[in-house]
C-alpha positions as CSV (number, residue, x, y, z in Angstrom):
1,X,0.0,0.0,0.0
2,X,2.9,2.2,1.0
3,X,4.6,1.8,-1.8
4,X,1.8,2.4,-4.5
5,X,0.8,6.1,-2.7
6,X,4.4,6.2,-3.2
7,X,4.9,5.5,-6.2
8,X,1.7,7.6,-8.0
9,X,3.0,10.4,-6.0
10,X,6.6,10.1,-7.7
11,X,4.6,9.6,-11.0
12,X,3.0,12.9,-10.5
13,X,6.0,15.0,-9.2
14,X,7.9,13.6,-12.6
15,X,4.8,14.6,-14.6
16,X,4.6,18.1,-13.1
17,X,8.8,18.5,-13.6
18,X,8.5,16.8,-17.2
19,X,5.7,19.6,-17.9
20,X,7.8,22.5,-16.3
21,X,11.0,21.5,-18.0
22,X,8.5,22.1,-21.4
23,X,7.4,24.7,-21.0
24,X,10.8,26.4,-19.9
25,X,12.0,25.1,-23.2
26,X,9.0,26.5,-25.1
27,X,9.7,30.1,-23.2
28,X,13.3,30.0,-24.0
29,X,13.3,30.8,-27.9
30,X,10.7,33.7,-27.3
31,X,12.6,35.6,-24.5
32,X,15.6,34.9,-26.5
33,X,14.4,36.4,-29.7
34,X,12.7,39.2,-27.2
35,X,16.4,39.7,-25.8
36,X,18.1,40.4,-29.5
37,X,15.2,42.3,-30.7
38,X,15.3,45.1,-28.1
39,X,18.4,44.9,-26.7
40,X,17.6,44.3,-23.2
41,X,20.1,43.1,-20.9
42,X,17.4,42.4,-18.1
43,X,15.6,39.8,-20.9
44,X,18.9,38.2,-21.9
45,X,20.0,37.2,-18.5
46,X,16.6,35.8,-17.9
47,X,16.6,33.9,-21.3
48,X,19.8,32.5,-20.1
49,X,18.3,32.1,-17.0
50,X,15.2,29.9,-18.2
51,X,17.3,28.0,-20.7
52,X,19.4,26.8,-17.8
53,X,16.5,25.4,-15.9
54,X,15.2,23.7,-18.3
55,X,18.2,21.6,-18.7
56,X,18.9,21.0,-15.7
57,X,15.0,20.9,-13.5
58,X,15.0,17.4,-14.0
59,X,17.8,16.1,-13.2
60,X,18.3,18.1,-10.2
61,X,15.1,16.5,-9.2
62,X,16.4,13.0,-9.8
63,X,19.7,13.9,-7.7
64,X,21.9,13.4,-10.6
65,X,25.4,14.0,-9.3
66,X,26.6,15.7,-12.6
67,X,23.6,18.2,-12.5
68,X,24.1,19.5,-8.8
69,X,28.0,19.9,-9.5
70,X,27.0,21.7,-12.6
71,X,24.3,24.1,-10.4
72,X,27.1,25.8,-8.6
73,X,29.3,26.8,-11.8
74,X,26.4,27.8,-13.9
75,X,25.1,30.6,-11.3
76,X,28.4,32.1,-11.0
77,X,28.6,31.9,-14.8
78,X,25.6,33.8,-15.1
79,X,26.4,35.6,-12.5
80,X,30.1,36.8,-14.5
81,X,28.3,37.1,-17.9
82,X,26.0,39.8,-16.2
83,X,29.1,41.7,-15.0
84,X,31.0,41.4,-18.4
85,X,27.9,42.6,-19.9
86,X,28.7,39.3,-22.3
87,X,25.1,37.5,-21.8
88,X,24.0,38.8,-25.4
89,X,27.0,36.4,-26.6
90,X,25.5,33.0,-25.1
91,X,22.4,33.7,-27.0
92,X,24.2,32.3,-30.4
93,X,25.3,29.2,-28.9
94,X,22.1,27.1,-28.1
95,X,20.5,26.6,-31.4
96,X,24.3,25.6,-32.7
97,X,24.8,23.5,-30.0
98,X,21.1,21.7,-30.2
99,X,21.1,21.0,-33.8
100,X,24.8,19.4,-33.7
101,X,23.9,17.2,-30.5
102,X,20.7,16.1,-32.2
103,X,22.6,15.4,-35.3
104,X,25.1,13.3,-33.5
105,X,22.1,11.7,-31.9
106,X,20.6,10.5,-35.3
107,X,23.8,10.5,-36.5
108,X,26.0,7.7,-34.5
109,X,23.2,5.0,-34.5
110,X,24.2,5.0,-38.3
111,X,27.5,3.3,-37.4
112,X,28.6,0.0,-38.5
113,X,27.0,-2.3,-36.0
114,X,24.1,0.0,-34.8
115,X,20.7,-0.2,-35.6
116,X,19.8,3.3,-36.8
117,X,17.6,5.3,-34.4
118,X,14.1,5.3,-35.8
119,X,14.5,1.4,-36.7
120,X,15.1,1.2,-32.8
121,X,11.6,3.4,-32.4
122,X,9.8,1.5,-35.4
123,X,11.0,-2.2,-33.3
124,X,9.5,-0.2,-30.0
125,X,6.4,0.8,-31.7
126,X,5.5,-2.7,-33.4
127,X,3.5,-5.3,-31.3
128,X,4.5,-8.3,-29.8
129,X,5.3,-10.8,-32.4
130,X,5.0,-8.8,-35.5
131,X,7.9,-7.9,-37.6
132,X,8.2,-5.0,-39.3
133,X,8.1,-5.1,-42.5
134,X,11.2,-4.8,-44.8
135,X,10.6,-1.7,-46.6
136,X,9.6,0.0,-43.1
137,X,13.0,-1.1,-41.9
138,X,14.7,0.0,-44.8
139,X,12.9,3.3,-44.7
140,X,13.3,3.9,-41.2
141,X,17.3,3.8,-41.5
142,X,16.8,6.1,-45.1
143,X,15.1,8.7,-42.7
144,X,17.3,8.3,-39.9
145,X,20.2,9.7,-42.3
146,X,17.9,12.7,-43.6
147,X,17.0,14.0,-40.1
148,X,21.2,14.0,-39.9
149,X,21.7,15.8,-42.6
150,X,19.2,18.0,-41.7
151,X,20.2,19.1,-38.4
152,X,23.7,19.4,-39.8
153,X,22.4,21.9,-42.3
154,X,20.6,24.0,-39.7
155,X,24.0,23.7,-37.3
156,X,25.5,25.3,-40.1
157,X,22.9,27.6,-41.2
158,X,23.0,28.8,-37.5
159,X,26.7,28.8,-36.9
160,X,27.1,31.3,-40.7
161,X,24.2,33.6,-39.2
162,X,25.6,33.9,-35.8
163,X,29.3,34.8,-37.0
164,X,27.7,37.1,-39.1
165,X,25.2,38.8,-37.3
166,X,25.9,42.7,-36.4
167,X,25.6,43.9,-34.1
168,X,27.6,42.2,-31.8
169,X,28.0,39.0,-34.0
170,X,30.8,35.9,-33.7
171,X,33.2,37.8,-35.7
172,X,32.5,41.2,-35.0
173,X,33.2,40.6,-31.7
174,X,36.3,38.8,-32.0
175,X,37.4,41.7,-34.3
176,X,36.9,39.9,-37.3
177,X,35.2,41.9,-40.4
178,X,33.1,40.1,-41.9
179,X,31.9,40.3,-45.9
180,X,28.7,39.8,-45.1
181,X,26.7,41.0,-42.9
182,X,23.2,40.5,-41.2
183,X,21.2,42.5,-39.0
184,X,20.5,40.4,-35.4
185,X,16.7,40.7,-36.1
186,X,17.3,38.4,-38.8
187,X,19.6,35.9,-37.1
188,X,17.0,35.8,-34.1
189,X,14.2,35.3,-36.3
190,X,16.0,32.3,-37.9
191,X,17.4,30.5,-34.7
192,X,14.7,31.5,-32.4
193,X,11.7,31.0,-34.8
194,X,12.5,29.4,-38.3
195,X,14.5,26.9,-37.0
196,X,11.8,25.5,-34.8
197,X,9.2,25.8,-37.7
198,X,11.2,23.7,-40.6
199,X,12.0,20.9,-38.1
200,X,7.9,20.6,-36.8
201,X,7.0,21.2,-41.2
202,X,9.4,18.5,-42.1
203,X,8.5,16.1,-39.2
204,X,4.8,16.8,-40.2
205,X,4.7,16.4,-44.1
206,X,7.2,12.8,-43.3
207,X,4.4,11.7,-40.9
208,X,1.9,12.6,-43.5
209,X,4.2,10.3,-46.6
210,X,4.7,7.7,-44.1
211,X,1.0,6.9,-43.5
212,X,0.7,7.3,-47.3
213,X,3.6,5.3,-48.0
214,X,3.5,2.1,-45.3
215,X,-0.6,2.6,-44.1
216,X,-0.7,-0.5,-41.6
217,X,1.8,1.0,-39.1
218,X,0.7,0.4,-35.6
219,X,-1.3,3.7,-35.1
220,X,-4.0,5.8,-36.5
221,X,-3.0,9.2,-36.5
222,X,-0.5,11.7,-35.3
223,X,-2.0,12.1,-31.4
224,X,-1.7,8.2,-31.2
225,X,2.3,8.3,-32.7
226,X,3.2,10.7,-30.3
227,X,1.1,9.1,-27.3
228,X,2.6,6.0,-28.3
229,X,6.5,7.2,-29.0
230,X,6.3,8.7,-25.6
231,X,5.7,5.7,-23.9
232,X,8.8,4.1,-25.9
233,X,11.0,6.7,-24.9
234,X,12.3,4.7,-21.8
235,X,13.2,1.9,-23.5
236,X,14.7,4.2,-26.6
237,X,16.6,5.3,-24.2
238,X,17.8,2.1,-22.4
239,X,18.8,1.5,-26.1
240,X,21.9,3.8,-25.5
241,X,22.8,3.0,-22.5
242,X,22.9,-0.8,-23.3
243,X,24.9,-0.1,-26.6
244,X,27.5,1.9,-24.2
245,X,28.1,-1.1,-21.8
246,X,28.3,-3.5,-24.9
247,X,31.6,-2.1,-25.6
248,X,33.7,-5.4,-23.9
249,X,36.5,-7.0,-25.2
250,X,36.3,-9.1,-28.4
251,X,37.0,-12.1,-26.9
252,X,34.2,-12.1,-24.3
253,X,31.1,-13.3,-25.7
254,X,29.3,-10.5,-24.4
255,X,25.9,-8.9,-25.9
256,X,23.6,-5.5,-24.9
257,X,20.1,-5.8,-25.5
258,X,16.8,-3.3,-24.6
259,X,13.2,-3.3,-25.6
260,X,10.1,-2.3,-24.6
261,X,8.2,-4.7,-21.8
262,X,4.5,-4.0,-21.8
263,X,1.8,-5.0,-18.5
264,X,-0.9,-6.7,-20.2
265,X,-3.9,-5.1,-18.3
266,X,-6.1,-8.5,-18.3
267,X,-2.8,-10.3,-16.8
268,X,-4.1,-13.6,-14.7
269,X,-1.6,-12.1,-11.5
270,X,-3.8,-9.1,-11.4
271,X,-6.8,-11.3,-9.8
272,X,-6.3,-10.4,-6.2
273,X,-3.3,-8.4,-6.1
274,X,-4.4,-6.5,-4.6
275,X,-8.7,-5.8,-4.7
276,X,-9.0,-2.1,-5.9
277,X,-5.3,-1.6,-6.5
278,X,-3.7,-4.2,-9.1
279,X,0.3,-4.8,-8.7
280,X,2.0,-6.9,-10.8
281,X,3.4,-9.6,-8.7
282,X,7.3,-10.4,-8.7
283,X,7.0,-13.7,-9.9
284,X,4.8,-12.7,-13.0
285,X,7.1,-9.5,-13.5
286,X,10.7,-12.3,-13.8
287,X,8.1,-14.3,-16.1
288,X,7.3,-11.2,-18.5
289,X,11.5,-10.3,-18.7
290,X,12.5,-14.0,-19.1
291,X,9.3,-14.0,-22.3
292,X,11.3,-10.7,-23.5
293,X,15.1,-12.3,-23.1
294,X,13.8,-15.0,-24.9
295,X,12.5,-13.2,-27.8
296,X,15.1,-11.1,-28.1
297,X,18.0,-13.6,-27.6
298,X,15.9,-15.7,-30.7
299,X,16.3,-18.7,-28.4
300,X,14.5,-20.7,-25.3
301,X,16.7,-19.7,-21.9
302,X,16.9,-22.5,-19.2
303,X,17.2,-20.7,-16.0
304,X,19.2,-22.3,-13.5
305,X,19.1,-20.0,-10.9
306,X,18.8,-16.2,-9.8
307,X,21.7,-15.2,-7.7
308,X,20.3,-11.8,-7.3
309,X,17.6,-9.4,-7.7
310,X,16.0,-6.4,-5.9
311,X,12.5,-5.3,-6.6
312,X,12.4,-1.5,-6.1
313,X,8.9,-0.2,-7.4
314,X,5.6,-1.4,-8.6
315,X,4.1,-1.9,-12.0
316,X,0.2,-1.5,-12.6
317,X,-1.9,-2.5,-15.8
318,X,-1.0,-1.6,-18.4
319,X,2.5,0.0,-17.6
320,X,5.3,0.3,-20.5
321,X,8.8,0.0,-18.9
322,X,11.9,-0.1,-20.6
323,X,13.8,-4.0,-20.2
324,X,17.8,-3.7,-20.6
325,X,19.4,-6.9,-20.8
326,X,23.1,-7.8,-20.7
327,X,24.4,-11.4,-21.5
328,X,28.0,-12.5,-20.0
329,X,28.9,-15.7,-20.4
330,X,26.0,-18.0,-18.3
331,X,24.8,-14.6,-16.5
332,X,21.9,-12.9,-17.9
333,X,21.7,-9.4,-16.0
334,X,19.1,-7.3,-16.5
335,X,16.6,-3.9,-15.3
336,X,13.6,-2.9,-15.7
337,X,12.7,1.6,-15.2
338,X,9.2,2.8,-15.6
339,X,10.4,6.3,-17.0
340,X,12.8,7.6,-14.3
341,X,11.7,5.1,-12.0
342,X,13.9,1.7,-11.4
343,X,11.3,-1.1,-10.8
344,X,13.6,-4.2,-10.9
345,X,17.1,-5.3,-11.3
346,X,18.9,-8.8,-11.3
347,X,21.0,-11.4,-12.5
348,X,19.6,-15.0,-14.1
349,X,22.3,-17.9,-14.7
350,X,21.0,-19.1,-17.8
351,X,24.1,-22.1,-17.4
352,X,25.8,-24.1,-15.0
353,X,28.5,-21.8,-12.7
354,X,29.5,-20.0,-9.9
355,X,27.0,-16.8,-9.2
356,X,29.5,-13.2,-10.1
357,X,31.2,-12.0,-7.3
């Protein structure tokens, strides 16, 4: 009982931060075109200000040691800009910045031996035990290289209008004149506005195609892709993090695996457990990740024992948590997060041995 108030009171405290660090996000490129437009010093710190927050709200909420050693450095960087009257200057860097991390993002899952990012979300999206179908595959890595190039383009796009802008430009600043020359009005209106605009257009008119193209994809319409992508995010992003542990020597016969692992609502475990407030049992939870091992691993596991494993948090009907698994040798280790939240973690031995130190 304890631990489902618990739990749906973390759910709605990550809801309400997810939903502030938004609409930060959304406020930042208005107060930062405000900023360049009028010249005021007071709006500029406090787009810098916002923008800051917005990065860094959740994971000061989810005591992320990285975030409160970085709280500490960026108010007394914000604090110097002020002083140095230099705040106007951080305004270039963020829509550079974004579009180059978001084109590394697409862009490393196309390296030999990754699986492309929107395969990883078409896999995610697709139900249990239906394959994708080849085209869709072969599409999804196609588009996964066009959203690269794209966000390179705008990186650029961004990076020539900032070092160009006057006043107060890149290379005005640094003393540099440069050929040509555009007023800040216009480079605002293209990072703070246009930018924004061709990413949503393009992302619209490829939904649009793609229902055209490949019309018995898993969804009806856009509200349901994006209802439904959202829940996959977790496990999209267990995705990464199992590719960066996978990174063992040649000779182990190591392997990195994630995927989505869904709570049937009608599951037989739910019948008294509990009456009015249904909790997935740890028994049928193991059962549902050794099902997804299985699947994943393309082969039938015989369990031999379960050294270890720690149930943290509760799943309910109809819950899609992310399921990272990691094969060494006999040991099958694995976790299981419901968003932020870890639910379960573990190791199998799928063989004969000794359980890991």
């Amino acid at each position: 009982m304890l631990l489902d108030i618990w739990k749906c009171r973390e759910n709605r405290v990550l809801g309400a931060l997810r939903i502030a660090a938004i609409a930060l996000a959304l406020a930042y490129p208005l107060l930062a075109h405000g900023a360049s437009v009028f010249g005021n010093p007071s709006l500029t710190i406090a787009s810098v200000i916002v923008l800051a927050a917005a990065i860094l709200l959740r994971p000061l909420s989810e005591y992320r040691r990285w975030a409160w050693i970085a709280l500490p450095l960026v108010a007394v960087a914000i604090v110097g800009l002020w002083r140095l009257a230099a705040a106007a200057l951080v305004l270039f860097l963020p829509p550079i910045l974004l579009n180059v991390f978001l084109a590394w993002l697409f862009g490393h899952t196309l390296a030999r031996g990754s699986t492309p990012l929107i395969e990883r979300l078409v896999h995610l999206l697709q139900p249990r035990g239906v394959p994708p179908g080849p085209g869709v595959v072969r599409y999804a890595g196609q588009l996964t290289r066009v959203w690269t190039g794209l966000f390179i383009g705008l990186a650029l796009t961004n990076l020539y209008l900032a070092a160009c802008a006057t006043p107060g430009g890149l290379l005005e600043t640094a003393g540099i004149r440069s050929p040509v020359t555009v007023s800040r009005e216009t480079w605002s209106l293209f990072a703070n506005a246009l930018n924004y605009a061709i990413v949503a257009s393009f992302f619209l008119l490829e939904f649009f195609y793609r229902m055209r193209r490949f019309p018995g994809r898993p969804y009806r319409n856009l509200v349901e892709f994006l209802h439904l992508a959202t829940r996959a995010g977790p496990a999209l992003a267990a995705s990464f993090r199992a590719a960066g542990r996978s990174n063992a020597p040649a000779s182990e016969p190591r392997q990195a695996l994630w995927t989505g692992l869904d709570v049937p609502r009608d599951h037989l475990a739910f019948d008294g457990h509990f009456p009015g407030r249904p909790v997935l049992p740890a028994a049928a939870l193991l059962g549902l990740v050794i099902d997804a091992a299985e699947k994943e691993l393309g082969k039938p596991l015989r369990i031999a024992g379960m050294p270890r494993a720690k149930f943290l948090a509760p799943l309910q009907p109809g819950d899609r948590a992310s399921l990272s698994l990691r094969t060494d040798r006999e040991w099958l280790h694995f976790e299981v997060r419901n968003g932020a939240v870890r639910v379960a973690q573990g190791i199998f031995q799928i063989d004969y041995g000794s359980p890991p130190a």
